[in-house]
C-alpha positions in Angstrom: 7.3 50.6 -125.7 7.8 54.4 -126.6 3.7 54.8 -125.4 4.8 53.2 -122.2 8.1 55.1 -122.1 6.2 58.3 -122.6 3.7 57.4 -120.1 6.5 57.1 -117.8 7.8 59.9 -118.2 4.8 61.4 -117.4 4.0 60.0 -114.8 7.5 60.8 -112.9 6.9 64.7 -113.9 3.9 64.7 -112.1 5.3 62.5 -108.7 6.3 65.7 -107.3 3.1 67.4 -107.4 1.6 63.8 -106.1 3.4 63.8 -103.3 2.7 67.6 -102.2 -0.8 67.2 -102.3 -0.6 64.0 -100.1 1.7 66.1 -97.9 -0.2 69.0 -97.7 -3.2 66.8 -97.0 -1.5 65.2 -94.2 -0.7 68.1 -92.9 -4.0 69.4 -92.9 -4.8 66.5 -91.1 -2.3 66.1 -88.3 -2.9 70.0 -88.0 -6.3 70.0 -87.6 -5.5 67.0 -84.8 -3.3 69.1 -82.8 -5.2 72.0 -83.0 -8.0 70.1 -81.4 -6.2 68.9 -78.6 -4.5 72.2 -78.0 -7.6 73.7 -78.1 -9.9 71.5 -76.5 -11.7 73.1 -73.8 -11.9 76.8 -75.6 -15.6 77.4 -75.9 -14.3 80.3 -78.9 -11.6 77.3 -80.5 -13.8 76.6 -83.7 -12.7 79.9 -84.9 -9.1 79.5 -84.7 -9.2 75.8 -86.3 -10.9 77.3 -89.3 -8.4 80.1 -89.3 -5.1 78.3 -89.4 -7.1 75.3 -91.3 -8.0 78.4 -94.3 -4.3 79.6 -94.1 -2.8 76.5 -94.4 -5.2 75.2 -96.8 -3.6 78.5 -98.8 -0.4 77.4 -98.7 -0.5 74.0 -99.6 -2.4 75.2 -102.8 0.8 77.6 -103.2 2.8 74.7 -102.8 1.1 71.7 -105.0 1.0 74.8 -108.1 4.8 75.4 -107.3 5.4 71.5 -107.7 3.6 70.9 -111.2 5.3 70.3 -114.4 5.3 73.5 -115.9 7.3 76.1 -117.0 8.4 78.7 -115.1 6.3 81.4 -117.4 2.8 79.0 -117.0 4.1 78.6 -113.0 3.8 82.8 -112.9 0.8 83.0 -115.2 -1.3 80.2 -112.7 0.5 82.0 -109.4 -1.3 85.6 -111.2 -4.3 84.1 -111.8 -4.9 83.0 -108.4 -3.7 86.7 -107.3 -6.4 88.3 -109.8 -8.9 85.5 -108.5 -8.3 86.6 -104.7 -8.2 90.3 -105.3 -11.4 89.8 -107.1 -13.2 87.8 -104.2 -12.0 90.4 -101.5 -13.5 93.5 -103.9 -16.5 91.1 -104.0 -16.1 89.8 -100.1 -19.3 91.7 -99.9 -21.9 89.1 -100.4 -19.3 86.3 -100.3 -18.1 84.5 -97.3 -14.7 85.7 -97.4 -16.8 89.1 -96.1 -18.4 86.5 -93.1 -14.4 85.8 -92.5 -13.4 89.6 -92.4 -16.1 90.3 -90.3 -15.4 87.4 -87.9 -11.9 88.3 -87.6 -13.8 92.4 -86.8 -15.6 91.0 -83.9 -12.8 89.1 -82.1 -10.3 92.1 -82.4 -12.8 94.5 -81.6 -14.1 91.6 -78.7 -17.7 93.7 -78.1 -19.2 90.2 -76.5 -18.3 86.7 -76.0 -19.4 83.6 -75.3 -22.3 83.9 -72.2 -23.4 87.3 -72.9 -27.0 88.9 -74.1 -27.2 90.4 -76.8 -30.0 92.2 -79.2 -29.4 92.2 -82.8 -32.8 93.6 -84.9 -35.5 91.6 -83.9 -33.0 88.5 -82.2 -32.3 88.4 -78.6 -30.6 86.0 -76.3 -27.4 84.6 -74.8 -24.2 84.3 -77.4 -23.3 80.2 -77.3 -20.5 80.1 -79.8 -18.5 82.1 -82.3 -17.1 81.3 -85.2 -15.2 82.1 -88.4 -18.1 82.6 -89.9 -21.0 82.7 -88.2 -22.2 83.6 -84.3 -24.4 81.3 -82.9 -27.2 82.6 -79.8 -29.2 81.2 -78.2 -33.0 82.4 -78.2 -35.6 83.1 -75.3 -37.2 79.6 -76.6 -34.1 77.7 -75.9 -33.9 77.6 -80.0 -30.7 78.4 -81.4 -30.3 81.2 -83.9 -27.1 81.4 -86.1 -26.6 84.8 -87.9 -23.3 85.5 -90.5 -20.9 87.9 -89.3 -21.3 90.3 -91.7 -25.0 90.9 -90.2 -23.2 91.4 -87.2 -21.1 94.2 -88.4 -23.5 95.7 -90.4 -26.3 96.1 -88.0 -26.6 97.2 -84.5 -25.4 94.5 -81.7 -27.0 95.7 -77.9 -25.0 94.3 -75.5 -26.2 93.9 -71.6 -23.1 94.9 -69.7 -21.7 92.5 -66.9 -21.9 94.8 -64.6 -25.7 94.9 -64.7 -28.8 96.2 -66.9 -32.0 98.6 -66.2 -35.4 96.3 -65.8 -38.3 98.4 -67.2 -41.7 98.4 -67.0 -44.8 100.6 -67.6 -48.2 100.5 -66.1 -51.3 102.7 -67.7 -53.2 104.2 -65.0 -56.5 106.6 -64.7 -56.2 110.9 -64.5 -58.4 110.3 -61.1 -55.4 108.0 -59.3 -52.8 110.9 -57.6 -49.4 110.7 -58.7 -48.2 110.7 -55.7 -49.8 107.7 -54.6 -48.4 105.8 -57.7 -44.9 106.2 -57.0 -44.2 105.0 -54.1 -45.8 102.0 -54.8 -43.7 101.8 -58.3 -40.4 101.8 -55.8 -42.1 99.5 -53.4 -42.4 97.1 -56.5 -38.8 97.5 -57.6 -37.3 97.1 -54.4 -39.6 93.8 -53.9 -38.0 92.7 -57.4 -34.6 93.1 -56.0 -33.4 96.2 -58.3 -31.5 98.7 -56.9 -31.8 102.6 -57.6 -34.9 102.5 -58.7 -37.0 105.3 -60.3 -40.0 106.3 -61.7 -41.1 108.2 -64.2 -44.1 109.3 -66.2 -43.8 108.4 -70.0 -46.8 109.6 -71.4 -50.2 111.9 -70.7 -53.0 110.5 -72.7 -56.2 111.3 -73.5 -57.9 109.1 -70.9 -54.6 107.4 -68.8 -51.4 108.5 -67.4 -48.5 105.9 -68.4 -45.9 105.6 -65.7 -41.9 103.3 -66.1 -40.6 102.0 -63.4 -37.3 101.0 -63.7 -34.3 99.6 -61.6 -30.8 98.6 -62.4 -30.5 94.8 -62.1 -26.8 93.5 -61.4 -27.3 89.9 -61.6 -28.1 90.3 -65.8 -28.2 86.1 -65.8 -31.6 86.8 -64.1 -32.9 89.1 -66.4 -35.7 87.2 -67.9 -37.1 86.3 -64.6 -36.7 90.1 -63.1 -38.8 91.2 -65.9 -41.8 89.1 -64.6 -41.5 89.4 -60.9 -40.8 92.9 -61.8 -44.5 92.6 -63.2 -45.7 90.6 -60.9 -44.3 93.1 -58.2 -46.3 95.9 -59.7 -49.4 94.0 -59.7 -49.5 93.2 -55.8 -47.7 96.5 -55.0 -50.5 98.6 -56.7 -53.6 96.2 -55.8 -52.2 96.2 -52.0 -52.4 100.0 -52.5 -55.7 100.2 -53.4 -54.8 101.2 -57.0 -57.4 99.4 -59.9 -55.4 98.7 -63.0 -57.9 98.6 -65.5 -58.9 100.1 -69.1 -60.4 103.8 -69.2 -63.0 102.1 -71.6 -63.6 99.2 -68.9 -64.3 101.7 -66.3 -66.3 103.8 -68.1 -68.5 101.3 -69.4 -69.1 99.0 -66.6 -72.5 99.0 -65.0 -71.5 98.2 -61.4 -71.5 100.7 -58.4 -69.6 103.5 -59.0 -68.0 102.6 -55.2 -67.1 98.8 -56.4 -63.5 97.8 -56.7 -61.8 95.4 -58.9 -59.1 94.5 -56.6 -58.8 90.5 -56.8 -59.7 89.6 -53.2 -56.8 87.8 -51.4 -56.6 83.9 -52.0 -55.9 81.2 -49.1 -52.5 80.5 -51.5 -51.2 84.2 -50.6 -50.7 83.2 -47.2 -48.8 79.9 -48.3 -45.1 79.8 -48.5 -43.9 80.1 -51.9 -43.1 77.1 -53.7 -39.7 76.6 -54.9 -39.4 77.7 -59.1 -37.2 76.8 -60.9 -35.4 80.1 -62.9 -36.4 79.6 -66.8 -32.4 81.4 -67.2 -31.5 78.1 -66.3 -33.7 76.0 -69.2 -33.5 78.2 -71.4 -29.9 79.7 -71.6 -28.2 75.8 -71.2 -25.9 76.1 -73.8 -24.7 79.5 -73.5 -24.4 78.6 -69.8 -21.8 75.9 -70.7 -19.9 77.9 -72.5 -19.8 80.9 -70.5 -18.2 78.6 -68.0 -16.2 76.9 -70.3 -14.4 80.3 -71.2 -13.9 81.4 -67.8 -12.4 78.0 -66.8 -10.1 79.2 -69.6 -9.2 82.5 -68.3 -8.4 81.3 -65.1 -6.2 77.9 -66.7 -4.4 81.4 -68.1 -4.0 83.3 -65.2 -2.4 80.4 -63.2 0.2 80.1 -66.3 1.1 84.1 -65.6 1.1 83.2 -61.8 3.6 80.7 -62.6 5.8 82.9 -64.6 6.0 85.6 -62.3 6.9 83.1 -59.3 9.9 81.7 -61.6 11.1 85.5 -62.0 10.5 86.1 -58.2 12.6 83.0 -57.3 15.2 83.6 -60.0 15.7 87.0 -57.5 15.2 85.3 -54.6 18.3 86.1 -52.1 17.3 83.9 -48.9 16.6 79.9 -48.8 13.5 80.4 -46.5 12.1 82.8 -50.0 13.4 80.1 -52.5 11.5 77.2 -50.2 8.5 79.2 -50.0 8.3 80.0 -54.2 9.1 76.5 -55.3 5.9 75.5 -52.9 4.3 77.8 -54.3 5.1 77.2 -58.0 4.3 73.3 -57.5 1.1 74.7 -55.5 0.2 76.2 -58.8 1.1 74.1 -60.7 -0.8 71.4 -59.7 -3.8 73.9 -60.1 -3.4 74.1 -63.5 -3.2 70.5 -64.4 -6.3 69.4 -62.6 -8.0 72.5 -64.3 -6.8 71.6 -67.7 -7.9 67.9 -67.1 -11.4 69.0 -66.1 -11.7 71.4 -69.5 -10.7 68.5 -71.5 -13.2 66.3 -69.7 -15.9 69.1 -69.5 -15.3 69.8 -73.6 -15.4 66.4 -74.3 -18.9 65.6 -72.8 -20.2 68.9 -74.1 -19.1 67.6 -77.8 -21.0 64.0 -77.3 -23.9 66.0 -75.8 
């Protein structure tokens, strides 16, 4: 009896700290619930469901030690040791993923890209498809996709292709005994063809046996950019051969035992004179993903801007003097509203088909 009495006892002392650790896993629980619903639709939400998962996660620990049968000495002692422990992982957060947090939290205060843009980290380039607490997922030329820790992020150089639009560059090797001056307006006539606008040209580099020119325009539709790139070279190609321009090695030309008169221009095909048939942009295969949640995102911005649109039509109305201005706000409010609950249905149905995909 005094085993089971003692067992008992035992048992009782410890119900408290029981029944915090099934509250605080509860709560984890209906949190993490919520905070998917709130969130569903944010292409960037994964980061803030680890973020107030981690914190409360913290707490509950803080919580289940507060709740265990000890004395108020080994209570302070434990509640030390998990300072010492904490201070010791930040000094080391370095190498450990509390650095990949820090950093994460870096990048979406400092906010240098998001979701849908290009980006060039070392020897990685493509299209950023997700970020995260920890890690920033893009989304390669191959369609692949890359995920790289944020602490790579902040410790190496990020390029970033601005919205507003990118330079498309290319460069073309060309003999001493073509005249510049024939060159570069065939350059232009290239770029133009490509679709870049201010376009220039210049000459990179005098060699020993060729002349390197760069032609380069700035493109404003950067979404494109992988495709510009090859009509840009493409461009070139006919622009220079329709000039009269040969594009070939100094050691081909010098070697070659053909008439010094001959030129190796390809000689126009029957296809040249053929409409175009319709391509399909490789932006579009490639860059799926980052795609969707580019659009995701901005179907969030605007889901937030009719919320401020609302708001400043309740303060207009709350001012309004005349019946005819109150008539024409509350329209305009339910207008808006409306707006915003179809948009917030279709982010909810577009998330949710993105997540089965």
């Amino acid at each position: 009896m005094k085993l089971l009495e003692v067992f008992l006892d035992k048992a009782l002392a410890f119900l408290p700290a029981v029944i915090a650790v099934a509250g605080v896993t509860l709560a984890i629980v209906v949190a993490r619930f919520l905070l998917n619903k709130r969130y569903a639709g944010r292409p960037n939400s994964r980061f803030q469901i680890q973020l107030i998962t981690l914190l409360l996660s913290f707490v509950g620990l803080l919580v289940i030690i507060l709740t265990l049968p000890l004395s108020d000495t080994r209570t302070g002692q434990l509640l030390s040791l998990i300072g010492i422990l904490l201070s010791a992982a930040i000094a080391l957060s370095s190498t450990t993923f509390l650095g990949n947090i820090m950093a994460g939290l870096m990048l979406r205060a400092v906010r240098s890209f998001r979701p849908g843009d290009f980006v060039r980290v070392g020897e990685q380039f493509g299209r950023v498809s997700e970020q995260g607490l920890f890690h920033t997922e893009i989304q390669t030329e191959d369609r692949d996709l890359t995920t790289m820790p944020n602490l790579y992020l902040v410790t190496n150089p990020v390029k970033v292709i601005r919205a507003s639009g990118t330079l498309i560059t290319a460069e073309v090797s060309l003999g001493y005994d073509v005249p510049r001056t024939k060159v570069e307006p065939l350059l232009l006539e290239a770029a133009e063809a490509t679709g870049l606008t201010e376009p220039f040209v210049q000459v990179m580099q005098l060699g020993d046996f060729s002349i390197t020119y760069r032609v380069a325009g700035l493109l404003t539709e950067v979404k494109h950019v992988i495709s510009s790139r090859s009509r840009l070279h493409e461009n070139m190609l006919d622009s220079l051969h329709n000039g009269g321009v040969e594009i070939v090695s100094p050691t081909f030309m010098n070697t070659r035992a053909f008439d010094p008169g001959r030129e190796f221009i390809p000689k126009e095909s029957a296809l040249a004179t053929t409409p175009d048939t319709p391509k399909v942009a490789p932006e579009s295969v490639v860059f799926d993903k980052a795609d969707e949640a580019e659009s995701l995102e901005k179907l969030q911005e605007r889901y937030d801007t009719l919320g401020t649109d609302i708001e400043q039509a309740r303060e207009q109305l709350k001012e309004a003097s005349t019946e005819s201005d109150k008539a024409r706000l509350e329209a305009e409010i339910s207008r808006l509203e409306q707006s915003r609950e179809h948009l917030a249905d279709y982010i909810t149905q577009r998330s949710e088909s993105d997540r089965k995909d």
